[in-house]
N, C-alpha and C positions, 0 to 999 in steps of 0.2 A: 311398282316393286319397291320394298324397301329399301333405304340407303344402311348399307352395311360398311363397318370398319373392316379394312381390308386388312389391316397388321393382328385383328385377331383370329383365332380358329373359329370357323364358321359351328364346327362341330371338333368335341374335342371328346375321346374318350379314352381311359387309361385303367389297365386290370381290372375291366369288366369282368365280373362272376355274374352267370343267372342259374338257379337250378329249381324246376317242378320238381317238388318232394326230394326223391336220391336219383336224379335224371339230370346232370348239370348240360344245360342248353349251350349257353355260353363260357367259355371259360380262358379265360384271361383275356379282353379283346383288348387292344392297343389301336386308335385309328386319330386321325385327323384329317379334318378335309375343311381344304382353302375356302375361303369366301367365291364364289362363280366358278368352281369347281364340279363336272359331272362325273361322278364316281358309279359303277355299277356293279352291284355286285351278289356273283355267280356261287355255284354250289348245289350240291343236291339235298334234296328233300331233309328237313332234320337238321342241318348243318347250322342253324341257329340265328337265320341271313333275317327272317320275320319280326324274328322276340331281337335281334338289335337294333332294328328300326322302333318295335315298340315301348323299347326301353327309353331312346333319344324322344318319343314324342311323349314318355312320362304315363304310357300306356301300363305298360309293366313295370313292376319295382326291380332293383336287384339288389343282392346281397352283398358283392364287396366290388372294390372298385372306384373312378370318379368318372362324372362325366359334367361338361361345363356345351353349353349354347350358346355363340356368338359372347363367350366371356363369361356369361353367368353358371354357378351351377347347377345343378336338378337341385330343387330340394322340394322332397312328395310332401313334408308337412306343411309347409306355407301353400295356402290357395292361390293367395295373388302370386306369388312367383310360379304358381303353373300356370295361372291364368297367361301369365305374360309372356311364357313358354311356346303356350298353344297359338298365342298369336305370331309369333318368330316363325314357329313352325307349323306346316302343309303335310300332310297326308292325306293320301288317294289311296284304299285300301280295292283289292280284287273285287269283292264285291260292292256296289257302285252305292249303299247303303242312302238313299235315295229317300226323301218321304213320301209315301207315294198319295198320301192323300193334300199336298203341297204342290201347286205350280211350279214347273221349274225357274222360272222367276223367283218366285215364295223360297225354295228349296236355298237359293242363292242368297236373298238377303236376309236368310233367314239369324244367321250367327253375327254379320256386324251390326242388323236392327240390335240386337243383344247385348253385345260386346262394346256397339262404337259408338249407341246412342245417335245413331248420324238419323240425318231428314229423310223420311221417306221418300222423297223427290230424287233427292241426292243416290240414297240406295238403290232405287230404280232404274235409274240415269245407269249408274256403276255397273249393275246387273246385267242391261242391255249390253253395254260394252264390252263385258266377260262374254257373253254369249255371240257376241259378234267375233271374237277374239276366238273363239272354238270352233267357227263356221257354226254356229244354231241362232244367229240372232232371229231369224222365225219362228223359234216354240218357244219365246218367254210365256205362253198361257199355255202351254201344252203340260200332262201330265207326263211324269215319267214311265208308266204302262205303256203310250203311245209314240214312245220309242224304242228305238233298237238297240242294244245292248251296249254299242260301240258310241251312241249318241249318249246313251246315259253314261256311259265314262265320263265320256267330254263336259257334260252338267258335272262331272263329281271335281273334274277339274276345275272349272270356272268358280265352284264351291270352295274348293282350297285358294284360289286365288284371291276372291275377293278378302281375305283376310288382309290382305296385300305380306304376306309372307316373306321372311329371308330365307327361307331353308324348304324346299318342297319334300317331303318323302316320298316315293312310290313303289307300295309294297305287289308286285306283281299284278300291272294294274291291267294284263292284257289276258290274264290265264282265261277268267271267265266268258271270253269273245267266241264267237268262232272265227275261224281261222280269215276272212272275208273282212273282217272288222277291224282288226288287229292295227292295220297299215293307217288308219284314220286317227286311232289315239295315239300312235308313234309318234305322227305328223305333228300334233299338237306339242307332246313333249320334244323334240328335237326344235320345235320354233322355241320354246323358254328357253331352252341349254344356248340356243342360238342369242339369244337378248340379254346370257350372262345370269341365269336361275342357278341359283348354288342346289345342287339336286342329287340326292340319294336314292339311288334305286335299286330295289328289287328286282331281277327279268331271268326271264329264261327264252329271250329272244338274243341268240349270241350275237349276229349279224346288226343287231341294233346297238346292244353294247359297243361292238369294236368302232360300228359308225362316229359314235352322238360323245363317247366319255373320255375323260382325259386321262381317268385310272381304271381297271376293274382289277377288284377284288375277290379272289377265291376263296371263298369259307370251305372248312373243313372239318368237321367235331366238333366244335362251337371255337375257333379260331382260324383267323385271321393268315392262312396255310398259305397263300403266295399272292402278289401283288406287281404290278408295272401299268407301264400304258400298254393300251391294249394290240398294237401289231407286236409288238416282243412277247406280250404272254403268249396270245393266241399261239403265235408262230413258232415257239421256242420255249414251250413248260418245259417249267426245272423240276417238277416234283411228279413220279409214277402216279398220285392222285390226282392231280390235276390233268395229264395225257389221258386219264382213263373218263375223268369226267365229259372231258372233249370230244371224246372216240364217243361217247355212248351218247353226246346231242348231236351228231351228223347223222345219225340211223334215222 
Protein backbone atom coordinates (compact mmCIF):
# COMPACT_ATOMS: atom_id res chain seq x y z
CA UNK A 1 0.00 0.00 0.00
CA UNK A 2 1.16 3.33 -0.46
CA UNK A 3 2.77 5.57 2.00
CA UNK A 4 0.44 8.49 2.24
CA UNK A 5 0.78 12.00 3.92
CA UNK A 6 -1.42 11.98 6.66
CA UNK A 7 -1.73 16.11 7.14
CA UNK A 8 -3.00 16.11 3.66
CA UNK A 9 -6.67 15.40 2.25
CA UNK A 10 -6.65 12.11 0.79
CA UNK A 11 -9.48 13.47 -1.31
CA UNK A 12 -10.37 17.04 -1.47
CA UNK A 13 -13.35 18.47 -3.41
CA UNK A 14 -14.90 21.94 -3.28
CA UNK A 15 -18.14 23.37 -5.52
CA UNK A 16 -18.24 20.46 -7.58
CA UNK A 17 -20.74 21.33 -10.82
CA UNK A 18 -21.36 18.34 -13.30
CA UNK A 19 -24.24 18.70 -15.73
CA UNK A 20 -25.11 16.05 -19.08
CA UNK A 21 -26.40 18.85 -21.46
CA UNK A 22 -29.27 20.87 -19.00
CA UNK A 23 -29.49 17.71 -16.53
CA UNK A 24 -27.04 19.05 -13.64
CA UNK A 25 -25.92 15.54 -11.91
CA UNK A 26 -23.79 17.22 -9.39
CA UNK A 27 -24.13 20.28 -8.04
CA UNK A 28 -22.13 21.99 -5.64
CA UNK A 29 -20.45 18.99 -3.91
CA UNK A 30 -18.30 19.96 -0.90
CA UNK A 31 -16.44 16.60 0.58
CA UNK A 32 -13.11 15.76 2.17
CA UNK A 33 -12.03 12.51 3.24
CA UNK A 34 -8.95 11.75 5.71
CA UNK A 35 -6.10 9.76 4.53
CA UNK A 36 -7.40 5.75 6.04
CA UNK A 37 -10.55 7.02 6.07
CA UNK A 38 -13.84 4.67 4.96
CA UNK A 39 -16.56 6.89 3.77
CA UNK A 40 -19.74 5.31 2.06
CA UNK A 41 -21.88 6.62 0.42
CA UNK A 42 -25.76 6.32 0.13
CA UNK A 43 -28.63 7.53 -2.05
CA UNK A 44 -30.99 6.70 -4.53
CA UNK A 45 -30.68 6.11 -8.01
CA UNK A 46 -29.75 9.51 -9.93
CA UNK A 47 -28.41 11.25 -6.84
CA UNK A 48 -25.07 11.84 -8.56
CA UNK A 49 -23.04 9.17 -5.99
CA UNK A 50 -21.38 7.31 -9.74
CA UNK A 51 -20.44 10.72 -11.84
CA UNK A 52 -18.63 11.71 -8.17
CA UNK A 53 -16.62 8.92 -7.92
CA UNK A 54 -15.92 9.36 -11.88
CA UNK A 55 -15.07 12.69 -11.62
CA UNK A 56 -12.27 12.09 -8.58
CA UNK A 57 -10.81 9.11 -10.79
CA UNK A 58 -10.70 11.90 -13.93
CA UNK A 59 -13.21 9.54 -15.64
CA UNK A 60 -15.60 12.47 -16.10
CA UNK A 61 -14.77 16.25 -16.62
CA UNK A 62 -16.71 18.71 -14.80
CA UNK A 63 -17.59 22.21 -15.34
CA UNK A 64 -17.07 24.22 -12.21
CA UNK A 65 -15.57 23.59 -9.12
CA UNK A 66 -11.90 22.17 -7.58
CA UNK A 67 -10.84 19.02 -6.85
CA UNK A 68 -7.20 18.18 -5.63
CA UNK A 69 -5.82 14.01 -4.81
CA UNK A 70 -3.60 13.49 -2.01
CA UNK A 71 -2.66 17.37 -2.62
CA UNK A 72 -2.47 17.55 -6.27
CA UNK A 73 -5.08 18.93 -8.48
CA UNK A 74 -7.13 17.11 -11.51
CA UNK A 75 -5.86 18.74 -14.25
CA UNK A 76 -7.63 16.67 -17.66
CA UNK A 77 -5.09 18.52 -20.01
CA UNK A 78 -1.84 17.31 -18.65
CA UNK A 79 -1.55 13.34 -19.33
CA UNK A 80 1.21 12.75 -17.09
CA UNK A 81 -0.62 14.24 -14.18
CA UNK A 82 -3.62 11.89 -15.04
CA UNK A 83 -1.30 9.39 -15.49
CA UNK A 84 -0.12 9.81 -11.93
CA UNK A 85 -3.61 10.26 -10.90
CA UNK A 86 -4.70 6.82 -12.05
CA UNK A 87 -1.90 5.45 -10.05
CA UNK A 88 -3.05 7.23 -6.61
CA UNK A 89 -6.22 6.17 -7.43
CA UNK A 90 -8.26 2.44 -7.52
CA UNK A 91 -11.48 1.75 -9.00
CA UNK A 92 -13.54 -1.40 -8.90
CA UNK A 93 -16.55 -0.59 -11.15
CA UNK A 94 -20.07 -2.95 -10.99
CA UNK A 95 -19.26 -4.60 -13.72
CA UNK A 96 -15.88 -6.61 -13.24
CA UNK A 97 -14.64 -5.28 -16.87
CA UNK A 98 -12.36 -8.21 -16.98
CA UNK A 99 -10.31 -9.25 -20.24
CA UNK A 100 -11.63 -12.16 -20.85
CA UNK A 101 -9.40 -13.30 -23.40
CA UNK A 102 -6.50 -12.69 -20.64
CA UNK A 103 -5.54 -15.03 -17.78
CA UNK A 104 -6.44 -13.73 -14.75
CA UNK A 105 -2.79 -13.57 -13.71
CA UNK A 106 -2.36 -11.60 -17.39
CA UNK A 107 -5.58 -9.59 -16.32
CA UNK A 108 -3.57 -8.46 -13.11
CA UNK A 109 -0.19 -7.57 -14.28
CA UNK A 110 -1.40 -6.39 -16.99
CA UNK A 111 -1.33 -2.28 -16.15
CA UNK A 112 1.92 -2.12 -13.94
CA UNK A 113 3.76 -4.42 -16.91
CA UNK A 114 2.60 -0.82 -18.61
CA UNK A 115 2.92 1.62 -16.26
CA UNK A 116 5.88 0.33 -13.79
CA UNK A 117 8.14 -1.18 -16.47
CA UNK A 118 8.77 -3.70 -13.44
CA UNK A 119 10.33 -7.57 -14.38
CA UNK A 120 8.11 -10.07 -15.27
CA UNK A 121 9.26 -12.12 -12.48
CA UNK A 122 8.65 -9.62 -10.14
CA UNK A 123 5.08 -8.82 -11.66
CA UNK A 124 4.32 -12.44 -11.34
CA UNK A 125 5.63 -12.85 -7.97
CA UNK A 126 3.07 -9.63 -7.13
CA UNK A 127 0.15 -11.08 -8.91
CA UNK A 128 0.20 -14.45 -7.05
CA UNK A 129 0.22 -12.39 -3.84
CA UNK A 130 -2.86 -10.25 -4.93
CA UNK A 131 -4.61 -13.23 -5.66
CA UNK A 132 -3.65 -14.95 -2.59
CA UNK A 133 -4.68 -11.80 -0.77
CA UNK A 134 -8.38 -12.41 -2.44
CA UNK A 135 -8.64 -16.08 -1.48
CA UNK A 136 -7.95 -17.09 -5.51
CA UNK A 137 -4.35 -17.75 -5.39
CA UNK A 138 -5.58 -21.14 -7.49
CA UNK A 139 -6.80 -19.49 -10.77
CA UNK A 140 -3.74 -17.40 -11.56
CA UNK A 141 -4.08 -19.41 -15.24
CA UNK A 142 -7.78 -19.57 -15.12
CA UNK A 143 -9.91 -17.46 -17.33
CA UNK A 144 -12.33 -15.07 -16.23
CA UNK A 145 -15.59 -17.19 -18.02
CA UNK A 146 -14.45 -19.81 -15.52
CA UNK A 147 -15.48 -18.04 -12.71
CA UNK A 148 -18.13 -16.85 -10.73
CA UNK A 149 -19.26 -13.50 -10.69
CA UNK A 150 -18.27 -12.85 -6.97
CA UNK A 151 -14.60 -14.41 -7.89
CA UNK A 152 -14.36 -12.09 -10.77
CA UNK A 153 -14.95 -9.12 -8.59
CA UNK A 154 -12.33 -10.41 -6.37
CA UNK A 155 -9.66 -10.50 -9.83
CA UNK A 156 -11.03 -6.88 -10.36
CA UNK A 157 -9.92 -6.07 -7.02
CA UNK A 158 -6.58 -7.63 -6.84
CA UNK A 159 -6.57 -5.57 -10.36
CA UNK A 160 -6.89 -2.28 -8.56
CA UNK A 161 -4.56 -3.11 -6.08
CA UNK A 162 -1.65 -4.13 -7.82
CA UNK A 163 -1.32 -0.52 -8.74
CA UNK A 164 -0.45 -0.44 -5.08
CA UNK A 165 -2.95 2.62 -4.79
CA UNK A 166 -3.60 5.24 -1.99
CA UNK A 167 -7.27 5.87 -2.68
CA UNK A 168 -9.40 2.77 -3.63
CA UNK A 169 -12.86 3.68 -5.22
CA UNK A 170 -15.82 1.27 -5.23
CA UNK A 171 -18.53 2.29 -7.40
CA UNK A 172 -21.32 -0.37 -6.35
CA UNK A 173 -19.16 -3.25 -6.68
CA UNK A 174 -21.75 -5.93 -5.41
CA UNK A 175 -24.91 -4.79 -7.60
CA UNK A 176 -23.99 -7.20 -10.23
CA UNK A 177 -23.76 -10.51 -7.89
CA UNK A 178 -26.26 -12.46 -6.91
CA UNK A 179 -27.39 -12.29 -3.71
CA UNK A 180 -25.00 -15.58 -2.57
CA UNK A 181 -21.89 -13.76 -3.76
CA UNK A 182 -22.23 -10.54 -2.27
CA UNK A 183 -20.76 -11.56 1.48
CA UNK A 184 -17.35 -12.77 -0.33
CA UNK A 185 -16.47 -9.42 -2.06
CA UNK A 186 -17.47 -7.54 1.26
CA UNK A 187 -14.99 -9.78 2.98
CA UNK A 188 -12.24 -8.70 0.86
CA UNK A 189 -13.13 -5.02 1.12
CA UNK A 190 -13.83 -4.75 5.02
CA UNK A 191 -10.06 -6.75 5.20
CA UNK A 192 -8.45 -3.26 3.17
CA UNK A 193 -10.62 -0.85 5.51
CA UNK A 194 -9.26 -3.19 8.14
CA UNK A 195 -5.30 -2.60 7.11
CA UNK A 196 -6.11 1.30 6.86
CA UNK A 197 -7.21 1.59 2.64
CA UNK A 198 -8.37 5.14 2.42
CA UNK A 199 -11.74 3.97 0.58
CA UNK A 200 -14.58 5.61 -1.25
CA UNK A 201 -17.63 3.65 -1.78
CA UNK A 202 -20.48 3.39 -3.59
CA UNK A 203 -23.17 0.60 -1.85
CA UNK A 204 -26.36 -0.16 -1.47
CA UNK A 205 -25.70 -2.78 1.13
CA UNK A 206 -26.68 -0.50 4.31
CA UNK A 207 -25.61 -3.07 6.89
CA UNK A 208 -22.22 -3.15 5.39
CA UNK A 209 -22.02 0.57 5.37
CA UNK A 210 -22.86 1.14 9.13
CA UNK A 211 -20.31 -1.98 9.69
CA UNK A 212 -16.79 -1.17 7.76
CA UNK A 213 -17.10 3.20 7.60
CA UNK A 214 -16.20 5.78 9.60
CA UNK A 215 -18.60 8.22 7.70
CA UNK A 216 -21.52 7.71 5.41
CA UNK A 217 -22.82 10.00 3.22
CA UNK A 218 -26.19 10.81 1.82
CA UNK A 219 -26.47 12.18 -1.60
CA UNK A 220 -29.31 13.88 -2.64
CA UNK A 221 -30.10 15.81 -6.10
CA UNK A 222 -26.58 15.92 -6.87
CA UNK A 223 -25.56 17.15 -3.10
CA UNK A 224 -23.93 16.25 -0.35
CA UNK A 225 -27.79 16.27 1.78
CA UNK A 226 -26.62 14.91 5.21
CA UNK A 227 -23.61 13.18 6.67
CA UNK A 228 -22.20 11.67 10.20
CA UNK A 229 -20.88 8.47 11.33
CA UNK A 230 -22.89 5.92 10.67
CA UNK A 231 -24.98 4.79 14.14
CA UNK A 232 -26.12 8.54 14.42
CA UNK A 233 -27.32 8.76 10.84
CA UNK A 234 -28.69 5.48 10.65
CA UNK A 235 -30.48 5.90 14.04
CA UNK A 236 -31.44 9.48 13.97
CA UNK A 237 -31.93 11.13 10.27
CA UNK A 238 -32.38 14.84 10.43
CA UNK A 239 -33.77 15.23 7.08
CA UNK A 240 -37.62 13.66 5.84
CA UNK A 241 -35.20 12.51 2.65
CA UNK A 242 -33.08 10.65 4.10
CA UNK A 243 -36.05 8.76 6.83
CA UNK A 244 -37.64 8.06 3.40
CA UNK A 245 -34.63 6.71 1.73
CA UNK A 246 -34.08 4.41 4.89
CA UNK A 247 -37.79 3.21 5.11
CA UNK A 248 -37.81 2.23 1.37
CA UNK A 249 -34.10 -0.13 1.80
CA UNK A 250 -35.70 -2.17 4.75
CA UNK A 251 -38.52 -3.43 2.25
Amino acid sequence: MSIIDSRVPAIHVEGLRKSFGANEVLNGIDLQVEPGEVVAIIGKSGSGKSTLLRCINGLETFQRGALAVMGRPLVYGDPAAMRQLRQQVGMIFQSFNLFPHLTVGKNIMLAPSLVKKTESQALQAEAQRLLHRVGLAEKFDAFPDQLSGGQQQRVAIARALAMDPSILLCDEITSALDPELVGEVLAVVESLANEGMTLLMVTHEMNFARKVSNRVIFMHEGRVHEQGGPEALFADPQTPQLRQFLASTRH
